[in-house]
Structure formats: structure tokens, C-alpha cells
GUVOTOR-151091 format. One line per 5 residues: number of its first residue (from 0); for each residue x, y negated, z of C-alpha. Coordinates in steps of 0.001 Angstrom, whole numbers, plus 500000, padded with zeros to 6 digits. Last residue first. Layout:
N
NUM) X:Y:Z; ...
This chain:
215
214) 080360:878677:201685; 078574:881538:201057; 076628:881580:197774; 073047:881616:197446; 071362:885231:196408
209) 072314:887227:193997; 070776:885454:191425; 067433:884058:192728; 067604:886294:196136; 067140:882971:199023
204) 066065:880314:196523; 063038:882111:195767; 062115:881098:191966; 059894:878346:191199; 056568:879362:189532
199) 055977:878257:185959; 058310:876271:183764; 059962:874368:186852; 060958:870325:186543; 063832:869115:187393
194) 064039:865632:188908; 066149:865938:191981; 068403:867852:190212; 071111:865295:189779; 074578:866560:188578
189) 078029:866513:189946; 078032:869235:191868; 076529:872237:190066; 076047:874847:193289; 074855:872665:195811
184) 072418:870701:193368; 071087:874035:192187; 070557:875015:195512; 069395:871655:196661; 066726:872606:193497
179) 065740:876073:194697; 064665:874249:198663; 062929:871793:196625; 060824:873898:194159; 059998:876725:197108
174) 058553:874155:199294; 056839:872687:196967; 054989:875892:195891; 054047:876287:199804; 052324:872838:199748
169) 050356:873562:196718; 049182:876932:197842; 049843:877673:201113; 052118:876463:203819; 051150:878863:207087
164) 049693:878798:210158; 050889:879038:213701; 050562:883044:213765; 054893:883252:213402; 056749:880404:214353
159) 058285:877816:212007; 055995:878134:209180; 056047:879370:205417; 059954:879341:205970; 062043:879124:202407
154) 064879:881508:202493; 067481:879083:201145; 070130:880663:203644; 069002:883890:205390; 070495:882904:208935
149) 068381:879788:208814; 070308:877739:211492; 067697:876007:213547; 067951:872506:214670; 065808:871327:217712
144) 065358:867830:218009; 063513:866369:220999; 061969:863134:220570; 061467:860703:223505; 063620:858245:221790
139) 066629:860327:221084; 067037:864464:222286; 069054:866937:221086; 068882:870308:220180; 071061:873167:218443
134) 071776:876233:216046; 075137:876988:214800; 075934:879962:217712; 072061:880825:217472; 072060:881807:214308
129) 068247:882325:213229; 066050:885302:212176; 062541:884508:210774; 059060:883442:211240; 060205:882696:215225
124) 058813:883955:217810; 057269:881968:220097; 057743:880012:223634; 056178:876174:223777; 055846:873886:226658
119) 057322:876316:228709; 056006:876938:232695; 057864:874365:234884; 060743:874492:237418; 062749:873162:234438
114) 060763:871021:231574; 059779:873043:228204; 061148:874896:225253; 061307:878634:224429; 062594:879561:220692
109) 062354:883439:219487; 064514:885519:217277; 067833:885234:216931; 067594:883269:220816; 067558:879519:221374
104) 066659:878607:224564; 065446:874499:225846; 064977:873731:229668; 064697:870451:229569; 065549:867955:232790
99) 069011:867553:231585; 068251:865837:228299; 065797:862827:230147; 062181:863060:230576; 060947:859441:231128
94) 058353:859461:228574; 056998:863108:228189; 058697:864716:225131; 057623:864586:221708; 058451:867563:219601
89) 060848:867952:215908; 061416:871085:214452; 064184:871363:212022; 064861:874511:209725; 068378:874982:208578
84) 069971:876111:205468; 068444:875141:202446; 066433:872632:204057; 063424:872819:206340; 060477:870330:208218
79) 059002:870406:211065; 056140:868822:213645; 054924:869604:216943; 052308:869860:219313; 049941:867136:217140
74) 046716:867130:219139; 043356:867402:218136; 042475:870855:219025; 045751:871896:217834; 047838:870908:215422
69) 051277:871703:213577; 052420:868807:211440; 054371:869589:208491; 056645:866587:207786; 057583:864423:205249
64) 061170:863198:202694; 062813:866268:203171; 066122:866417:201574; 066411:866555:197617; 067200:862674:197002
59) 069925:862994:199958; 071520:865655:197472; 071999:863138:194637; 073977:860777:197583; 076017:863700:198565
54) 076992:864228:195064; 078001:860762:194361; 080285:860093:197085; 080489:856267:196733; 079788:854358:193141
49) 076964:856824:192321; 076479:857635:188706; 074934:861162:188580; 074563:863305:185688; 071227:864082:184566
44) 069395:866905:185368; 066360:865687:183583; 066833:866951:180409; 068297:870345:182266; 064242:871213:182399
39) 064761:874126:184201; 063883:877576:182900; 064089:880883:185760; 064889:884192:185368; 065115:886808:188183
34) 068039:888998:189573; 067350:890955:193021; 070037:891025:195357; 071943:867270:206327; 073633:863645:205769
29) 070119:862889:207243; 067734:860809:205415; 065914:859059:207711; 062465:860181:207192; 059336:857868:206715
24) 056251:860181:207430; 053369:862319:205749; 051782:864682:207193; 050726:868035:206229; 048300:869722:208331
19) 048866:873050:210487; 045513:874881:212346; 046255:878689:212399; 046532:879020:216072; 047268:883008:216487
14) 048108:883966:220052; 046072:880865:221357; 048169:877902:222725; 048457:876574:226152; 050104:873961:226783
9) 052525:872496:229503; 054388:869394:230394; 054033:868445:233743; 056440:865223:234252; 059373:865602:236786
4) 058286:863687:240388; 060311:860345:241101; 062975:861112:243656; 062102:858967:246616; 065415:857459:248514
């Protein structure tokens, strides 16, 4: 019997390809030292009034609702998004590519992923240290999802691998005012944060206070 021949699936990107967009898309919501000063309008941190696990259903309303697209010339080689503790990146695999034909490493601080016998799709370093031991991948529909564990929780991520652009501005500033109100949310169970509103620039998540608690 013929074995069917394992997809090419190979890019090659420059050192430094600064070319991300944001893009929007329907998410499944997934069940997933330095003291500074910050005012929250606790108006609208109301309490919650869910009939079934209230507080993870006010923390759903914090998780990421789009993606960041990373492009280049043309073509979409990978989206993400991040919560307080894990960053997910999310690629489209050739069709017909099954779990066991990927060759997918996690190190602290670098991610390689491609086909075996074949040169990696992708093979950066990453923005920022991960934990390997809680980090993972799997792979549904054609789309292979590789969860990083942040190992500086609520440190927001201006991009998954270092030179592939970065969140500025508006997008950046988002970031930041999410990621420090699931901290909120994570600390003050109970209450709804998902419509708090920042009197200036939001705080980093990561050091506001001490820094987030450990579980």
C-alpha cells in the first residue's frame, strides 16, 4: 500500500517582520514590586447575579473576545491572543496533517513548530519567559493550539515572538485594561469588572501592588 506524502509546510520569515493587524473573530469563550495607584470606577463593578457559578461566568466577560493576526506578505501565519496567565497562539495546519505528524517544542524561551522530516514552519523566541511543564498544544479542525504559560503572570505580551510587531497605541492600552481587570475580577470574587472604567492609563497587571497573587 502507497503512503500518501506528508504536506510541505514551510515559511520563511525575515528576522524582523513588523506587519501584525488586529482582527476581529467570534471566540468561544474558554473556561480559561513596585506600588502604583490606580482609580476604578467601582460604580460599575457591580455585583454579579448569575444563577450557576457566578464568578466564572463574570470572568468569561473579561476573556478575549478577538485576535491579533500576524501577517506577512498577504498571508495570515498566525494569530493570538493572552490572558492573565497564558498566551494562546493559534496556526492553521495543512489539511490532512494529523497530531503525530507535528513536530511542536516548547522551551522557556523559544517555540519551534512544523511537520517532521521537514524544516519548521515557525522557530522564534519568545517576547518573554514561559513554563514549559504547564504549557501545551493541541490540534482540532486543522487548527493547532499552542498554550503558553506566562511565567510572569498578568505581564501583558506586546507580541508573541520578539521582531513580529508589536500592539501599540490603542490596541496595546486594551491590552493592559483587560488583563488588570481579570486581575481585579480574580482577586474580588463576587463582583463584575468587566465594565470598569480607568482614570488615565491602566496600571501593569504584572507589578500593580506587589504583583498578582500566587494561587
Amino acid at each position: 500500500a502507497r503512503t500518501a506524502a506528508t504536506p510541505r509546510w514551510h515559511l520563511e520569515l525575515p528576522r524582523r517582520a513588523s506587519l501584525l493587524r488586529e482582527r476581529t473573530r467570534a471566540l468561544g469563550r474558554r473556561g480559561g514590586s513596585r506600588k502604583q495607584s490606580a482609580e476604578v470606577t467601582l460604580s460599575d463593578a457591580r455585583k454579579g447575579e448569575c444563577e450557576r457559578d457566578p464568578d466564572a461566568a463574570m470572568g468569561d466577560q473579561l476573556a478575549p473576545t478577538s485576535r491579533h493576526a500576524f501577517e506577512h506578505q498577504g498571508r495570515v501565519v498566525y494569530e493570538w491572543d493572552q490572558t492573565l496567565e497564558e498566551v494562546n497562539v493559534y496556526v492553521s495546519v495543512p489539511p490532512g496533517v494529523r497530531a503525530g505528524a507535528l513536530d511542536v517544542s516548547i522551551k522557556p524561551s523559544d517555540v519551534s513548530i512544523g511537520i517532521k522530516g521537514n524544516p519548521p514552519y515557525l522557530a522564534h523566541d519568545l517576547s518573554f519567559p514561559v513554563k514549559t511543564e504547564e504549557s501545551f498544544w493541541t490540534l482540532a479542525s486543522s487548527e493547532l493550539h499552542v498554550q503558553l504559560q506566562k511565567r510572569e503572570r498578568g505581564k501583558s505580551w506586546p507580541c508573541v515572538f520578539v521582531g513580529h510587531g508589536e500592539l501599540e497605541g490603542l490596541a496595546a492600552q486594551k491590552e493592559k485594561q483587560r488583563l488588570m481587570k481579570e486581575r481585579f475580577q480574580m482577586e474580588h470574587p463576587g463582583f463584575d469588572f468587566s465594565g470598569a472604567e480607568f482614570n488615565g492609563e491602566a496600571p501593569d497587571a504584572a507589578t500593580f501592588m506587589d504583583g498578582v497573587p500566587h494561587k
